[in-house]
Residue, then its C-alpha position, 0 to 999 in steps of 0.5 A: x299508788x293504788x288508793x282505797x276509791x277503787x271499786x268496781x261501783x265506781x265505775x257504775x252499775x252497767x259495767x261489764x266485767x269479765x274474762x277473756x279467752x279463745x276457740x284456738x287457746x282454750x277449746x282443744x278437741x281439735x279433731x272431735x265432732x267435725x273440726x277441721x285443723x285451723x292455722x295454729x294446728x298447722x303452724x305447731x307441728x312446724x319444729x322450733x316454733x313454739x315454746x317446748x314443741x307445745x301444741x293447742x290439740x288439748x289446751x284447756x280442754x275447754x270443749x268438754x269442760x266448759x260448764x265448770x269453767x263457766x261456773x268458776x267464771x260466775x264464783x269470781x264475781x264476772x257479769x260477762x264472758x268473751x270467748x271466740x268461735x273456731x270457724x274452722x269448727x263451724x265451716x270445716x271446708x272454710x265456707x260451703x256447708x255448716x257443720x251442725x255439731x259446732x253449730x250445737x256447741x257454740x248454742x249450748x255455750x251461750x245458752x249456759x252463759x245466760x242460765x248463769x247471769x253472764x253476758x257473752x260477747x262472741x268474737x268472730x275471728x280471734x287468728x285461728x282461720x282454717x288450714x284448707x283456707x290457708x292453702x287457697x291463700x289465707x289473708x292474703x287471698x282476694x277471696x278471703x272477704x268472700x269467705x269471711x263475709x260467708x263466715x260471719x253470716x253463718x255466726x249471725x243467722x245461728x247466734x242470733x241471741x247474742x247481742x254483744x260481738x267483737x269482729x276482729x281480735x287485734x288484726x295488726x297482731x296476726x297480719x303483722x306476726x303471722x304474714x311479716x314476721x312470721x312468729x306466728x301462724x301461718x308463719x309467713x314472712x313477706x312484705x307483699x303478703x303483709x300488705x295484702x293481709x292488712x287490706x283485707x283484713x280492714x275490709x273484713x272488720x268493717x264486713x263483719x259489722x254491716x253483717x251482724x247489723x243485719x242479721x242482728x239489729x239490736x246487737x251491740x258490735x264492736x272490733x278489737x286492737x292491740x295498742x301500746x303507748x309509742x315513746x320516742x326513747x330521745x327527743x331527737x329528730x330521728x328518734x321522733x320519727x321512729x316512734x311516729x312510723x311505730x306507732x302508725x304500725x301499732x295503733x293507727x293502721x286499723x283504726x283510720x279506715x275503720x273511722x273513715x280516715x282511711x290508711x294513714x301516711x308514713x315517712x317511708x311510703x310504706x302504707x302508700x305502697x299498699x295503697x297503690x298496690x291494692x288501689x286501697x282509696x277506691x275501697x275507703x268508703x267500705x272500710x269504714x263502719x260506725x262501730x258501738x265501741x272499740x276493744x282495746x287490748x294493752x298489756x304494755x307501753x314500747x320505747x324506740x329510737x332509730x336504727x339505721x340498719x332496719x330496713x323499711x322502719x328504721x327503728x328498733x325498740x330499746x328493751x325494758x331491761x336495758x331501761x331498768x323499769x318493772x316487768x312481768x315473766x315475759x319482759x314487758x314493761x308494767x306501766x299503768x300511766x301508759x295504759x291510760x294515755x293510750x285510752x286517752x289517745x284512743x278517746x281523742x279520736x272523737x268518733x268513738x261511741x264507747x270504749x271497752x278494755x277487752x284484753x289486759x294482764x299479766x303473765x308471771x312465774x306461778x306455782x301451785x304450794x300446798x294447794x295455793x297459787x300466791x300471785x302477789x304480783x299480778x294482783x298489784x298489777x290490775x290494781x294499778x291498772x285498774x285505777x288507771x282505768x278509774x283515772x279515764x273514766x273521770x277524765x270523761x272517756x266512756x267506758x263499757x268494760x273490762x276484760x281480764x286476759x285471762x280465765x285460766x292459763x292456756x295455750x299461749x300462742x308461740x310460748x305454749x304453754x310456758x306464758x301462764x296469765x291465767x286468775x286460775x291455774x291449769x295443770x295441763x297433765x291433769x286438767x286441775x284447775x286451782x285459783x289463783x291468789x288474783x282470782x280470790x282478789x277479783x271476787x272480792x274486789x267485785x263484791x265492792 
């Protein structure tokens, strides 16, 4: 129940709020001003991969439009905007020289978020890694920590007015979908490879740090995480123990290293495979850095139980439809309650300074009537978890900010352009944008 304590200065003057977006889902212009195809470009050219043979070369055209974007940003009542750089679009060969022209872009986007009051955060790698890096070996590469080192220097001499970055977007995402599941790019499905992607992309994320605290001394330096409340769906043994080996996958991987901890055990000796394999403890004292605040990107809770016949993590999610609780156009559970204890289990790791909610929504079956996008439901949606957010913050975990997933709907990954989480709709023939119910509600929940 969403009660009327909810407003945004209740959650104090300081707070960042914004919206979230990406290079790779937004910008399109794939090809202009000396940009290199990245793995997404790759990945969507492959036949059945993603919804409706949907490709990111136009997206939301962002790279041309992003000063009325930006303008809606500032009407909606957001003080902070997050958006990703395209490395591909500032290294076109993934290292070597930098193409000034992305360069140019990416200042002329920051420059127009400062004229207009908003706080950029910038983050540096959000999964589109270029195709000429991929054919050397992409993150499974050893070379890859060379390259991203390289990369995050380049961002960190000419973006230096930025002072708020995130390094990483949730790399258990696209170590896990991209290198073992193969749902994304670049599609690969190997256990080896996955191991691999993992060790050095907790390498990365501490690399990316030390970096930007050199370049950029006062800058305010984070990572972000996918996470998601793990229930075991019966307190049987069994069960209990698929939901541990989940969530060790889900929320623990990253994290641990990051905070000194190093990788952390499983029942299956899954992690110490890759901890022999890569010699992962003689790298322990590298993966650690001490972050400003960690990203946590929620967007639902998973119930498990064992399954016998999964190899390796013997467990198998029991879908929200079979349990019957609400979800969105995607299928995935809305619940508020998880979205708070996994900010809780996240804050009881005590060595976090800050936390921010850098990602979080809702995709649902919009249409645009006469001119108007009547999204009842995504609007009760961040009500809920907003006053989950408001229950965390009194509960003592500190909280920075939140980040609406997302300005407007894009090129949603493999559900193309079908998955529409956006608080503006985007008719992707024409370019309209139309705001949403939801948008209107953020405005006004802003002016509170």
């Amino acid at each position: 129940m969403v009660t009327s304590e909810l407003k945004a200065s209740s959650f104090g003057k300081d707070f960042h709020w914004g919206v979230a977006l990406s290079a790779a889902q937004n910008e399109g212009a794939v090809s202009e001003d000396g940009r290199s195809p990245s793995i997404w470009d790759q990945f969507a050219r492959r036949k059945g991969v993603i919804k409706k043979g949907a490709r990111p070369t136009v997206a939301c055209d962002f790279y041309h439009r992003y000063r009325d974007d930006l303008l809606l940003v500032k009407a909606l009542g957001f003080n902070s905007f997050r958006f990703s750089i395209s490395w591909s679009r500032i290294l076109p060969d993934g290292s070597g020289k930098a193409n000034a022209e992305g360069i140019a872009f990416y200042q002329r986007l920051v420059d127009e978020c400062y004229s207009l009051g908003l706080t950029p955060f910038v983050t540096l790698y959000h999964w589109d890694l270029p195709q000429v890096l991929q054919a050397e070996g992409g993150w499974e590469s050893p070379l890859i920590n060379r390259w991203f080192r390289h990369y995050a220097k380049v961002c960190a001499k000419n973006f230096g007015s930025v002072k708020h970055w995130l390094v990483l977007n949730e790399p258990s995402g696209f170590t896990t979908l991209g290198h073992m599941l193969g749902m994304h790019a670049p599609g690969r499905r190997s256990l080896e490879g996955f191991l691999k992607s993992v060790h050095h992309a907790a390498l990365a994320q501490a690399d990316g740090g030390r970096i930007l605290r050199q370049y950029i001394p006062d800058a305010v330096i984070g990572t972000s995480f996918s996470c998601s409340e793990v229930i075991p769906f019966s307190d049987t043994p069994a069960d209990l123990a698929a939901a541990r080996r989940i969530d060790l996958f889900m929320n623990r991987l990253f994290v641990e290293p990051l905070l000194g901890k190093g990788f952390p055990e499983d029942d299956r000796g899954i992690v110490d495979k890759m901890n022999r394999k890569n010699k992962s403890w003689k790298f322990a004292e590298q993966m650690q850095f001490d972050m400003d605040f960690i990203g946590l990107q929620n967007y639902f809770p998973i119930v498990v139980k064992h399954h016998s016949f999964i190899p390796l993590i013997q467990a198998v999610e029991v879908k929200p439809k079979e349990r019957k609780v609400p979800v969105t156009a995607l299928g995935w559970e809305i619940n508020a309650d998880a979205f708070q204890h996994i900010i809780r289990r996240f804050w009881k790791y005590g060595a976090i300074k800050e936390i921010m909610i850098t990602e979080n929504g809702a995709a649902f079956k919009d249409q645009v009537l006469q001119g108007k996008v009547h999204d009842q439901e995504r609007i009760s949606y961040f009500q809920l978890y907003l006053q989950a957010l408001l229950k965390s913050k009194r509960e003592g975990v500190k909280l920075g900010g939140y980040f609406a997933w997302t300005l407007m709907d894009n090129f949603e990954w493999a559900e193309g352009y079908e998955a529409r989480f956006g608080l503006v709709h985007v008719d992707f023939k024409t370019q309209l944008r139309t705001v949403k119910d939801s948008g209107f509600w953020w405005r006004d929940f802003l002016k509170t």
